[in-house]
C-alpha positions as CSV (number, residue, x, y, z in Angstrom):
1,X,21.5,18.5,14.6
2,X,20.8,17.5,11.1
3,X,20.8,19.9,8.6
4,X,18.9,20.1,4.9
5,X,21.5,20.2,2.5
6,X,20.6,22.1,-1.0
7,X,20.4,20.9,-4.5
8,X,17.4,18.6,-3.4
9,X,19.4,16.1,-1.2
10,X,18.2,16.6,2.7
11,X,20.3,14.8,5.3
12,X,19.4,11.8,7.1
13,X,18.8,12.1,10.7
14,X,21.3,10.5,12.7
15,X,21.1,7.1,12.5
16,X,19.2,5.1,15.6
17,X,21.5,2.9,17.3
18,X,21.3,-1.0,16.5
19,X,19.4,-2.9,19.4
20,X,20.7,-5.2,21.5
21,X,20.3,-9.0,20.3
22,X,17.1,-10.2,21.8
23,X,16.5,-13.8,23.3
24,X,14.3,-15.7,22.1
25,X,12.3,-15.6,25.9
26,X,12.3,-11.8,25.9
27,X,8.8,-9.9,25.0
28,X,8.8,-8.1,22.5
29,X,9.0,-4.3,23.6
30,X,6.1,-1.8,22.5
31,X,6.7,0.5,19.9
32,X,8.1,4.3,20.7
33,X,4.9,6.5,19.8
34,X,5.7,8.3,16.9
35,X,7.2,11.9,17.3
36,X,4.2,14.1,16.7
37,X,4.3,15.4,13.0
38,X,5.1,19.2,13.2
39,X,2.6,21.9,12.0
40,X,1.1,25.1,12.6
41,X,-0.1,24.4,16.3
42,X,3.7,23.7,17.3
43,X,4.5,27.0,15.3
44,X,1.6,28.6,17.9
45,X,3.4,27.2,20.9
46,X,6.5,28.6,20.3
47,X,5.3,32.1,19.6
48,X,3.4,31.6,22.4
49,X,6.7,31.0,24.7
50,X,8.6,33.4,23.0
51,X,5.9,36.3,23.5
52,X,6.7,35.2,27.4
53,X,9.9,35.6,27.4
54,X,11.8,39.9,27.1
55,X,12.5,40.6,23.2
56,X,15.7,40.0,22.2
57,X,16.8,41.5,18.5
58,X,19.0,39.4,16.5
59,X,21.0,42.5,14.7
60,X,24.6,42.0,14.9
61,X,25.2,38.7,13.0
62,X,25.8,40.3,9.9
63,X,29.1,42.0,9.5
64,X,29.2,45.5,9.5
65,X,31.0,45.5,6.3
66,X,28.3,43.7,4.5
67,X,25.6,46.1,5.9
68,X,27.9,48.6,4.3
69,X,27.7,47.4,0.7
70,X,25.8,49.3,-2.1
71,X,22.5,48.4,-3.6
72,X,24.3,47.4,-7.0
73,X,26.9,45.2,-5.0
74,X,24.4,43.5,-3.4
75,X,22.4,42.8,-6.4
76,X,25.2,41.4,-7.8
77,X,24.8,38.6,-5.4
78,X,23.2,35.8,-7.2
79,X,22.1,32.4,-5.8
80,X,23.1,29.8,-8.1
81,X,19.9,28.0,-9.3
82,X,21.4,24.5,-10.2
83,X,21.8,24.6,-6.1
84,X,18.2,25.2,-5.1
85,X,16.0,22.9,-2.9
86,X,14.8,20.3,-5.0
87,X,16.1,21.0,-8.1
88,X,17.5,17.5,-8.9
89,X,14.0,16.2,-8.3
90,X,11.0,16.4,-10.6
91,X,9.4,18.6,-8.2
92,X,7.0,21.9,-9.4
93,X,8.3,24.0,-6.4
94,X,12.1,24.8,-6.2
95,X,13.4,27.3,-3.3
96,X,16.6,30.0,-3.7
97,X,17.7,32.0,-1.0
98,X,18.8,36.0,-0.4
99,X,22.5,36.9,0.8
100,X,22.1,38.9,3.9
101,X,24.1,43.0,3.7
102,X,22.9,45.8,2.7
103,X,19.3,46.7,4.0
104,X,19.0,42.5,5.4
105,X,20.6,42.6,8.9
106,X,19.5,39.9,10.3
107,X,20.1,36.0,10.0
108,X,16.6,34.0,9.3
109,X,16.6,30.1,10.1
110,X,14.8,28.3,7.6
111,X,14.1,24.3,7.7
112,X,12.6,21.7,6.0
113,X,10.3,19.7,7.0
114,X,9.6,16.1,5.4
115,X,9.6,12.3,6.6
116,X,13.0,13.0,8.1
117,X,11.5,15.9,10.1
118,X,12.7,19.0,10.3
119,X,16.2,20.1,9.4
120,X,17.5,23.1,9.1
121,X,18.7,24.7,5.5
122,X,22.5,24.8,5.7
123,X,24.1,28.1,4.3
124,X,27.2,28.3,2.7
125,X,29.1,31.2,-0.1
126,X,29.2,28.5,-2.2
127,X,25.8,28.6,-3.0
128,X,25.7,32.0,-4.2
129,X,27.4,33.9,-7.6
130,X,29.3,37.2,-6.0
131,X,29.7,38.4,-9.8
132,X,31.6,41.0,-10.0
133,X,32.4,41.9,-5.8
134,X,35.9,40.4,-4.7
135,X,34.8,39.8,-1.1
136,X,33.3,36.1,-1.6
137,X,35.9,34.5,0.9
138,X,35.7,36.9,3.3
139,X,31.7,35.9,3.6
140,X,31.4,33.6,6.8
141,X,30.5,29.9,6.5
142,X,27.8,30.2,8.8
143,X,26.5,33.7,7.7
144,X,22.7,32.2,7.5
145,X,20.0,33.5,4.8
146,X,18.1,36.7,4.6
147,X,14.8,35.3,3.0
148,X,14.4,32.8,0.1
149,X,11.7,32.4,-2.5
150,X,9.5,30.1,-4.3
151,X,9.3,28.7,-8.1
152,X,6.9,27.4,-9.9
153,X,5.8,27.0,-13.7
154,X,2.9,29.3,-14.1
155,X,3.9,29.9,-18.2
156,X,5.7,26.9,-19.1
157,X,5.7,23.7,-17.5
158,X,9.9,23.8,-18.2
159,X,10.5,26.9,-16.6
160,X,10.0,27.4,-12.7
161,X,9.1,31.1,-12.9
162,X,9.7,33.4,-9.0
163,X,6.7,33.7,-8.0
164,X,6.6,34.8,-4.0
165,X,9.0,36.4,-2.6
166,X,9.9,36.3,1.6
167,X,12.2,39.1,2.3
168,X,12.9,41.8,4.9
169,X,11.4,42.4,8.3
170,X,7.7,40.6,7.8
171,X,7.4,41.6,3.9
172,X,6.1,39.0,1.0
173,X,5.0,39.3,-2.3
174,X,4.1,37.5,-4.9
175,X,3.1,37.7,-8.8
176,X,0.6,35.7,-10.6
177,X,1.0,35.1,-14.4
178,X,2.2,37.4,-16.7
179,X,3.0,39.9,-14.0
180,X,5.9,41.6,-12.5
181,X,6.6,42.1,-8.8
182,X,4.8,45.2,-7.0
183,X,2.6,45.9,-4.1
184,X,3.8,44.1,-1.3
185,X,2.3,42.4,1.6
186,X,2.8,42.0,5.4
187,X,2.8,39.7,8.2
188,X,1.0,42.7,10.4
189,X,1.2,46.4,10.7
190,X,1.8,47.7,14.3
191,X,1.3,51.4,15.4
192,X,2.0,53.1,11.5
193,X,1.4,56.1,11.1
194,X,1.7,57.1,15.2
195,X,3.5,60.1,16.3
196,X,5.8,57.9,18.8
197,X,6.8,55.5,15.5
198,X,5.8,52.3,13.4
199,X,7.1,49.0,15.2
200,X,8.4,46.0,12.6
201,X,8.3,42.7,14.1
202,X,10.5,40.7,11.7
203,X,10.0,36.6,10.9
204,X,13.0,35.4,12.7
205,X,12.5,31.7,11.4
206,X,10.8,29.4,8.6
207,X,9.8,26.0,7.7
208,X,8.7,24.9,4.6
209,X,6.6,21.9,4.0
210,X,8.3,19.8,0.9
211,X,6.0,19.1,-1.4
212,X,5.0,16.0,-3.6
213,X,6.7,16.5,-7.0
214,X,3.3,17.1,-9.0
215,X,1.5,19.2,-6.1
216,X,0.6,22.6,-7.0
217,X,0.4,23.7,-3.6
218,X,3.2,24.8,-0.7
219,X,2.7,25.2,3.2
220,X,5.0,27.4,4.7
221,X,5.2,28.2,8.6
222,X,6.7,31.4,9.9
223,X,7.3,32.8,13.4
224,X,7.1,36.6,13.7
225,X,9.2,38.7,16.6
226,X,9.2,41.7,17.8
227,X,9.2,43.9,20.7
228,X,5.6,44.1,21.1
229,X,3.7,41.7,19.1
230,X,4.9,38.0,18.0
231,X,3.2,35.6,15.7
232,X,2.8,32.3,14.5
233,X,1.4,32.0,10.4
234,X,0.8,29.2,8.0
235,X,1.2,30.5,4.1
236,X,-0.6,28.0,1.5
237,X,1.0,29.1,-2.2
238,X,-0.8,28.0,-4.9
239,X,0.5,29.8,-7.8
240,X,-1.3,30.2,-11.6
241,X,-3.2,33.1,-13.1
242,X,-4.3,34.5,-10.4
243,X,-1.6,33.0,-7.5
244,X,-3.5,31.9,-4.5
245,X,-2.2,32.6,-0.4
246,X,-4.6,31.4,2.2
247,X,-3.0,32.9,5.6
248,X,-3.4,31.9,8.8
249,X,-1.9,33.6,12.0
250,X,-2.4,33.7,15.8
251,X,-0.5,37.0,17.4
252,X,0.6,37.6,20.8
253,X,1.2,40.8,22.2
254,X,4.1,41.7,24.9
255,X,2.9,44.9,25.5
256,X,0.4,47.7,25.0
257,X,-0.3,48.4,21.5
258,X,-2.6,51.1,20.2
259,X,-3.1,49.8,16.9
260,X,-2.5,46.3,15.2
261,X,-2.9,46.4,11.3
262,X,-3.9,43.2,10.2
263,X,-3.5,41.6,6.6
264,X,-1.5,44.9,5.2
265,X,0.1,45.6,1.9
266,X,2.6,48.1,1.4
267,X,2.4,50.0,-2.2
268,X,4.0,52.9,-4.1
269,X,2.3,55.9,-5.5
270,X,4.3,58.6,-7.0
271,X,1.7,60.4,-9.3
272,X,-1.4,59.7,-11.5
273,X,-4.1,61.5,-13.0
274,X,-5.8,62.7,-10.2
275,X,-2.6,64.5,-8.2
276,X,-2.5,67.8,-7.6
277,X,1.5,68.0,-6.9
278,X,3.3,68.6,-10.3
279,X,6.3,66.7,-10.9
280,X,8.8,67.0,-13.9
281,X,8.7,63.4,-15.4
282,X,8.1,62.2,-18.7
283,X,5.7,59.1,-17.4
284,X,2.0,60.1,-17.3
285,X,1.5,58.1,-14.2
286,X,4.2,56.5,-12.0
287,X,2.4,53.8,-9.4
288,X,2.4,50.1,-8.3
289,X,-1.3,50.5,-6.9
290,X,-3.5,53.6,-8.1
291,X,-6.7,52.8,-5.6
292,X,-8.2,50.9,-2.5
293,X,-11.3,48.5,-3.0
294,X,-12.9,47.8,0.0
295,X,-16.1,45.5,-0.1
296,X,-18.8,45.3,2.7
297,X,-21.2,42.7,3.7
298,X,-24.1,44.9,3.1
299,X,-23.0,44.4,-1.0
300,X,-21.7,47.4,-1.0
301,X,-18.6,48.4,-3.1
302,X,-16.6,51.4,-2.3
303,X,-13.4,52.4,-4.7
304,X,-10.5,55.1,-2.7
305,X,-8.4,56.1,-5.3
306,X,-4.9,56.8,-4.2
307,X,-2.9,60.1,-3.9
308,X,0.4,61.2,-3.2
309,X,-0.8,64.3,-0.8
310,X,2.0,66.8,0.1
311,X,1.7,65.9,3.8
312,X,0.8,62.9,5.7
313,X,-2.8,61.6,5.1
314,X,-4.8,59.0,7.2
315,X,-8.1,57.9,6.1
316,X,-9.9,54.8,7.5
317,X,-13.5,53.7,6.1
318,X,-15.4,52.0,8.5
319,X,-15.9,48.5,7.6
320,X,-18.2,46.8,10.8
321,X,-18.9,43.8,8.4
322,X,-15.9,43.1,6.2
323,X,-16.1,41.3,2.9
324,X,-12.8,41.7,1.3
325,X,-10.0,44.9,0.5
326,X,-7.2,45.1,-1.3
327,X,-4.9,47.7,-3.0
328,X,-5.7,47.9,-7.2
329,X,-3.5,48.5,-10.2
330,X,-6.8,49.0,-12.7
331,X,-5.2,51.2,-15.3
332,X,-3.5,48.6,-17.4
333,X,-2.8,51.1,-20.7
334,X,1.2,51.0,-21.3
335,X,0.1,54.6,-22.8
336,X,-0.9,55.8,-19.4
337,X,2.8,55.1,-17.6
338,X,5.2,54.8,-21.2
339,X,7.9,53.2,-18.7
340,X,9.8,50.4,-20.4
341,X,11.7,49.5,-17.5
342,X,8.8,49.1,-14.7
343,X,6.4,48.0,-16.7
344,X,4.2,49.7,-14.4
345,X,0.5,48.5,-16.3
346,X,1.9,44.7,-15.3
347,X,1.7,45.2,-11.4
348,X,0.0,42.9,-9.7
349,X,-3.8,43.9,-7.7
350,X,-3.9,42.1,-3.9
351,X,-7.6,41.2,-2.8
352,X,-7.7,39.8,0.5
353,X,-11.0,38.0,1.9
354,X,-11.5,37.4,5.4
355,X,-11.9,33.9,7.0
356,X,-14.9,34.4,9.3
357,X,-16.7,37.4,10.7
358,X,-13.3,40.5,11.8
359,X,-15.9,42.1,13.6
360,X,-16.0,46.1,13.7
361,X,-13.6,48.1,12.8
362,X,-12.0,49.9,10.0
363,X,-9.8,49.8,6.7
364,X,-6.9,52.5,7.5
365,X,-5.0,53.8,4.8
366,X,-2.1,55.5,4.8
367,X,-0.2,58.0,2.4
368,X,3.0,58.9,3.1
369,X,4.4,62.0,1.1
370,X,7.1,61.3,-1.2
371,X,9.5,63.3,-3.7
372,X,10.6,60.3,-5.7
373,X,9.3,56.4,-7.1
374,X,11.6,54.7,-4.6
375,X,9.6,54.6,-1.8
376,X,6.5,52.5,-0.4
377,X,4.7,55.4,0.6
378,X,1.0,54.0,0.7
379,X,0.0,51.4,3.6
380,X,-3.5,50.1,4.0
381,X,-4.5,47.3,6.8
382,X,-7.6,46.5,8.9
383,X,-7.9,47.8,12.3
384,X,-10.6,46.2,14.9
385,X,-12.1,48.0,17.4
386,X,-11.4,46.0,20.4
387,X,-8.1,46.3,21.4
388,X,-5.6,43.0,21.8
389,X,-4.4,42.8,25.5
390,X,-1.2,41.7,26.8
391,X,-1.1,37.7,27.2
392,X,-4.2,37.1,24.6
393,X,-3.7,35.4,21.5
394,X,-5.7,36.7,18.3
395,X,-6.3,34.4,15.2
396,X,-7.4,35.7,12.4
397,X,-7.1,34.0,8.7
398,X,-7.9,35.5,5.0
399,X,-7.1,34.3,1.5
400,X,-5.3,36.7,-0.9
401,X,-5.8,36.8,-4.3
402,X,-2.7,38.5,-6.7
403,X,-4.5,39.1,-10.4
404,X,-4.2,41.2,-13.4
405,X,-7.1,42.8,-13.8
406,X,-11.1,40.5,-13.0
407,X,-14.5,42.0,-13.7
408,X,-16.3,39.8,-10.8
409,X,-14.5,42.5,-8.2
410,X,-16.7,44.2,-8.2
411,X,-19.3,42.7,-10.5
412,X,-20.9,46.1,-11.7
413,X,-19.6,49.2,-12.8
414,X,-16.3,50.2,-11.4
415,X,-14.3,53.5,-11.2
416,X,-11.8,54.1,-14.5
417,X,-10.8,57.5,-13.6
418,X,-10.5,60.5,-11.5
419,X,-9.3,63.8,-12.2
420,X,-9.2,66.9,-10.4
421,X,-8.8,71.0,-10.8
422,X,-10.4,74.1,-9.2
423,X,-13.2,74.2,-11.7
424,X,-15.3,77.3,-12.5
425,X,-16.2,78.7,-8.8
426,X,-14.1,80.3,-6.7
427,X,-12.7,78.1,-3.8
428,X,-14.5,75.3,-5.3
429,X,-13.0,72.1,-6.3
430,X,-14.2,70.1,-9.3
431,X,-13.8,66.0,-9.5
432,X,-14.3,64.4,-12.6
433,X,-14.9,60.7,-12.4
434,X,-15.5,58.2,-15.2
435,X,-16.7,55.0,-14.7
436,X,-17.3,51.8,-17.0
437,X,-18.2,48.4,-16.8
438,X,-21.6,45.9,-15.2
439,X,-24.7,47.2,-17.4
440,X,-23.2,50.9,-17.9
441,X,-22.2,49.7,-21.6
442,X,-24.7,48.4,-22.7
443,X,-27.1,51.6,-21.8
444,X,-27.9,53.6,-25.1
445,X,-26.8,57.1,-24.9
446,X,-30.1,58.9,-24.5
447,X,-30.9,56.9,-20.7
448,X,-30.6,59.2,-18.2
449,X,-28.5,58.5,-15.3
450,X,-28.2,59.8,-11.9
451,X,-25.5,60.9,-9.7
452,X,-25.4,60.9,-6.0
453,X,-23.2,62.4,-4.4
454,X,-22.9,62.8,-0.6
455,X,-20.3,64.7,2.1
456,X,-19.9,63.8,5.3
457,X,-21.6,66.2,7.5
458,X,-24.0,67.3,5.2
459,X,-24.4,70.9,4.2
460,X,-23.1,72.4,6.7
461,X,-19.6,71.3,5.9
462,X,-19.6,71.9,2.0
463,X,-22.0,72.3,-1.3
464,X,-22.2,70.1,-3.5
465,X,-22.8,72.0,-7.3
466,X,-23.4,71.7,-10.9
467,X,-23.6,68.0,-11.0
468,X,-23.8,66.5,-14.4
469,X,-23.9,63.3,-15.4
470,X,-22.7,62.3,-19.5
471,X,-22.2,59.1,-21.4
472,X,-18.5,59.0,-22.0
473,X,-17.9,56.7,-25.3
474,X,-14.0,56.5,-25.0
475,X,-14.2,54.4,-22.0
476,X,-17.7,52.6,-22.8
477,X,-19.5,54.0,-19.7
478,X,-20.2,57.2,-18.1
479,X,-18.7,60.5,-16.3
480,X,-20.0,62.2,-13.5
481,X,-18.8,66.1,-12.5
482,X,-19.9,67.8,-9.5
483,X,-17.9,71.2,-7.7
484,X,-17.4,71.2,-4.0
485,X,-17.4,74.4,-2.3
486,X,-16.3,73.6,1.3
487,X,-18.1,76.3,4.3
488,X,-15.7,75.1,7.0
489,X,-11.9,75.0,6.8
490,X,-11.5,71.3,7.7
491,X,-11.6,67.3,5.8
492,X,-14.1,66.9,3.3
493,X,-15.2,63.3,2.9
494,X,-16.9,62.5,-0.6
495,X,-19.0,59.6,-1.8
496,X,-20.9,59.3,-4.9
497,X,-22.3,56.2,-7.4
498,X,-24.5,56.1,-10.1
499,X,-28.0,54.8,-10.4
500,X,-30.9,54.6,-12.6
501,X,-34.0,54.4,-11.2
502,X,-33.2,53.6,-7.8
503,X,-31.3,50.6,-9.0
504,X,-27.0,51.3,-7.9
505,X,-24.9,51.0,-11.0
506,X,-22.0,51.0,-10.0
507,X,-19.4,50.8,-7.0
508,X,-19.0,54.1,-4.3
509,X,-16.6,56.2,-5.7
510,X,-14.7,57.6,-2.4
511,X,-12.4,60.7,-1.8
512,X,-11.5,64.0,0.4
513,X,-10.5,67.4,0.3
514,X,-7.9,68.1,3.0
515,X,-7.7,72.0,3.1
């Protein structure tokens, strides 16, 4: 019944009432046990009892009217910082909270827990700047939150910069320093990209651990709903250069499900260097992410540059021992986007390492046609090959890892470019990829390197011809071009790397033709 108040102060508990005088002949009664503290495992119980009981979907407690606003209007909904969590404390972390309308139609219950317990975060209108909208007091006192989102000083110690972000459906994302928001993340990915529809299983409710005023690390717990699959996760923030998420979650599943995605992110890709649409816009390249990394156990490095195709394109590289993924922003020249707004070369990469062995399965990506740079149209997640029944619980943790730009991933030559045209034989297509970095610089011109280049399927399903292999000084590295003249109208998959002397240079460069 208690509720966290904002601007730092949290509500007492109600009071315990007084005992009755004792005499002096009375013993002494034993101690109540203490309540048991509340973590993750209680989080796990109650996804566990609510995957028991039918789903029941919280729309309808947002007015309709709200829903109805436009995208400006609601933007123009401000929290008002001086009434954050924590802010009259000396504390590193401070929390603000999202107004629900618009595109956020549901209510989300968020606590606080600390040595009070757990209370939940009152909402009221008068925590929130309407601007310029005139319908503040028509805004119910109970309306509830749509998300909330996390501050921190990653730049200077004075200023608590937003640094992750928990809004809509099961969507985060977060920014490390110098960076602007991007590539987004989610709890899980269930049945994308199948003909009957994608399922979104939303987190219905929060707690978040208050920290001691110098830590530099939050726990946050979140239960995930849906129709089909619910959730229980554990978030660690620890924000800086390169902000830190360890992620823990056990999922139950209702019903059948085909496919469960775990550990996705969600990113944009309009066009780059290597799309074959044409699009009238000034900007060279419009993208959050421009390619998928995808690192095996074997030490094996594979690079999947993105694409916006003009129809729907799943692709999924097997991955039976999984070292890490993640989706890339690795062109980082303002010249290559010349957006002043988006700031498109500050996006944030997402690398995501396992906890433990995943067992088999596969890294599916997804790309979603798209006429305009308004839409998330690229999804990427891991798929196992054994199949979650009904009843089971799955628990599966990874650490994530949102940078600017790091030369350890991966630690040898990497993939700077790839460009495409119909080359100089008929039907054939010609790729054109440069790549830079590990020992490739410091190679004089006159070594001879050697591509290798490989389709799936051999011969029989294309020829690979005129390969050539070139130092390339306006990169510091080296390009490789090969023609692909496919023998059997269907997918093409490419892979190709460079080496000298049997020894791999660089990562696996990774690609298809879909006729």
């Amino acid at each position: 019944m208690a509720v966290a108040a904002l601007a730092g102060a949290v509500l007492a508990a109600d009071p315990a009432p007084q005992a009755a005088p004792r005499a002096d002949n009375q013993k002494t009664p034993a101690a109540a046990p203490a309540p048991p503290p509340f973590g993750f495992e209680q989080v796990v119980q109650r996804a566990r009892e609510v995957a028991a009981a039918p789903y029941r979907d919280a729309k309808g407690g947002v007015p309709e009217w709200l829903l109805g606003i436009t995208y400006d209007q609601w933007r123009d909904i401000r929290f008002r910082p001086d009434r954050a969590l924590w802010s009259d404390t000396p504390s590193n972390f401070q929390v603000q909270f999202f107004h629900p309308g618009r595109l956020y139609d549901r209510q989300v219950l968020i606590n606080v827990i600390d040595e009070n317990g757990v209370q939940e975060v009152a909402f009221s209108p008068s925590v929130f700047d309407y601007g310029k909208n005139d319908f503040a007091s028509q805004v119910p006192q109970d309306l509830g939150f749509a998300g909330f989102r996390l501050h921190f000083p990653i730049k200077k110690p004075e200023y608590r910069d937003e640094v992750i972000v928990f809004l809509g459906a099961s969507y985060f994302r977060a920014v490390g320093r110098n960076q602007v928001f991007g590539v987004s993340a989610r709890g899980v990915a269930v049945d994308t990209a199948e003909t009957w529809g994608e399922e979104f299983p939303w987190f219905r409710e929060f707690w978040l651990v208050r920290p001691a005023d110098d830590a530099k690390t939050m726990t946050i717990y979140g239960l995930l709903d849906g129709p089909r699959v619910v959730g229980a996760y554990r978030f660690v923030v620890e924000p800086g250069a390169q902000t830190r998420v360890d992620v823990e979650c056990s999922l139950f599943v209702r019903d059948e499900v085909k496919k469960i995605g775990i550990a996705p992110l969600t990113s944009m890709f309009f066009h780059g260097e290597n799309t074959q649409r044409q699009f009238v816009d000034f900007r060279p390249e419009v993208h959050d992410s421009d390619g998928l990394l995808l690192a095996l156990s074997s030490g094996e490095w594979l690079w999947r540059p993105l694409d916006n195709p003009s129809r729907l394109a799943v692709s999924g590289p097997r991955a039976d021992s999984l070292s890490g993924f993640g989706l890339l922003q690795r062109d980082r020249d303002f010249d290559h986007y010349q957006d002043l707004e988006t700031l498109a070369e500050t996006r944030p990469s997402v690398w995501q390492v396992p906890w433990g062995d995943w067992g088999p399965g596969r890294v599916e990506v997804v790309e979603i046609p798209t006429n305009n740079d308004t839409n998330d149209n690229v999804v990427t997640y891991f798929v196992a090959d054994r199949r979650a029944k009904p009843g089971e619980e799955t628990r599966v943790g990874y650490t994530q890892w949102w940078y600017g730009d790091d030369p350890a991933r991966p630690p040898g030559g990497r993939v700077v470019g790839t460009r495409r045209d119909t080359g100089t034989i008929e039907g054939a297509a010609r790729f054109v990829i440069d790549f830079a970095g590990g020992k490739l610089g410091e190679l004089p011109p006159e070594e001879v390197l050697r591509g290798v280049v490989a389709v799936t399927g051999g011969d029989e399903v294309a020829e690979i011809r005129n390969q050539h292999v070139v130092p390339n000084p306006h990169v510091e590295g080296w390009r490789l071009s090969f023609q692909v003249v496919p023998r059997k109208r269907e997918p093409i998959e490419l892979r190709a790397y460079l080496e000298r002397g049997g020894e791999v240079l660089t990562e696996t460069w990774s690609s298809a033709i879909v006729p």
